[in-house]
N, C-alpha and C positions, 0 to 999 in steps of 0.2 A: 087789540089789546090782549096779554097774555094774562089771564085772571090768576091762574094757579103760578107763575114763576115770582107772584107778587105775594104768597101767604108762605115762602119757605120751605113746598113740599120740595123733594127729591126723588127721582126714580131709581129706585132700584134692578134688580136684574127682570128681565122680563123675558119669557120662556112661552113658546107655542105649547097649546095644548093639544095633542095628538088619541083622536079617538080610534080604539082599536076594539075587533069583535074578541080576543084571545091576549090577553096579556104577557101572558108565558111565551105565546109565539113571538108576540112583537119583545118580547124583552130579548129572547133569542137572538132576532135579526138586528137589533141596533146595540146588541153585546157583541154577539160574534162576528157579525159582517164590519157592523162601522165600528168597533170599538168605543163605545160608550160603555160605563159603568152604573149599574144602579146604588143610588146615593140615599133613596128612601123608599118606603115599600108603603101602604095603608089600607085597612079593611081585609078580612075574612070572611071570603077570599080576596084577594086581592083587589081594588079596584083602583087604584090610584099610584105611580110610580115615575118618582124622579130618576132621572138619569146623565149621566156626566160625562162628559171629554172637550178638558184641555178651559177655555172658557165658555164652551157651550154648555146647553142645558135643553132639552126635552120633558115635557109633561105628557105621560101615557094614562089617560081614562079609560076605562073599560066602556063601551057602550055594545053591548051585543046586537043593537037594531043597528047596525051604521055600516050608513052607504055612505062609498067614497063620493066624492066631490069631482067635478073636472076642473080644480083652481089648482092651486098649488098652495100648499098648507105651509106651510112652513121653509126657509130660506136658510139655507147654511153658509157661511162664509168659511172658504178654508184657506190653507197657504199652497194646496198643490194640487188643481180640479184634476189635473190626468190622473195622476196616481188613484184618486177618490175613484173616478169615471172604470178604471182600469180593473178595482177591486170591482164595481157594479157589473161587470160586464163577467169578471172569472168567476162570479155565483150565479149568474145566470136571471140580474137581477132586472126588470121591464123598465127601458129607457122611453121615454116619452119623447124628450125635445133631446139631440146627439148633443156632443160636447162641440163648442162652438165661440170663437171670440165674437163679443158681442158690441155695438157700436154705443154703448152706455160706459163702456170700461170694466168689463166684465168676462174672463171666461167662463163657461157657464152650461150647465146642463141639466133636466130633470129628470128624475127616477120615482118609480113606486114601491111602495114597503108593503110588506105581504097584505094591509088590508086595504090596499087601492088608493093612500092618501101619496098624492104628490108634493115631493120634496125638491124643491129646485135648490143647486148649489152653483155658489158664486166664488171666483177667485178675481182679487184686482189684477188689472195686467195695465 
């Protein structure tokens, strides 16, 4: 039994939270590499920052003690993994898993953002 589809709630947009030791840096790398835009900024300094492209959405925390993980944080769905893969590779950005058709329906590859978190991207095929 679905308790909550029975009281009316809705979900709204729902956005990974991405801890980073440097804000500035990582707003850098998902401005200027991936083309995200920052949509909201909060606290002096900075510690909390939305960022935007297309219908995605990225949540940047500052956390200065953070160690990466070896999971994959965060999933992107795009409409064009080579092209994505393509830009990752002309910044010279660390590929974890290569671009690869996957047997889930999936091309698919992961990458890391300057502070070791893994981002895996997914295109349907």
């Amino acid at each position: 039994m679905n308790d909550i589809s029975d009281h009316g709630v809705r979900f709204g947009r729902i956005a990974p939270m991405i801890p980073v030791k440097d804000i500035g840096k990582a707003h850098d790398f998902y401005t200027t590499v991936l083309g995200f835009r920052k949509v909201f900024e909060n606290g002096s300094p900075v510690g909390f920052m939305i960022l935007k492209r297309d219908a995605g959405e990225l949540h940047l925390t500052l956390q200065p003690d953070h160690k990466a993980t070896r999971f994959n944080l965060a999933h992107l769905m795009v409409d064009n993994a080579d092209a994505l893969y393509a830009v990752c590779e002309r910044h010279g950005i660390r590929i974890i898993k290569r671009l690869q058709d996957k047997d889930y329906g999936l091309r698919a590859f992961v990458f890391e953002d300057p502070d070791g978190n893994r981002i895996d991207v997914g295109q349907a095929i």
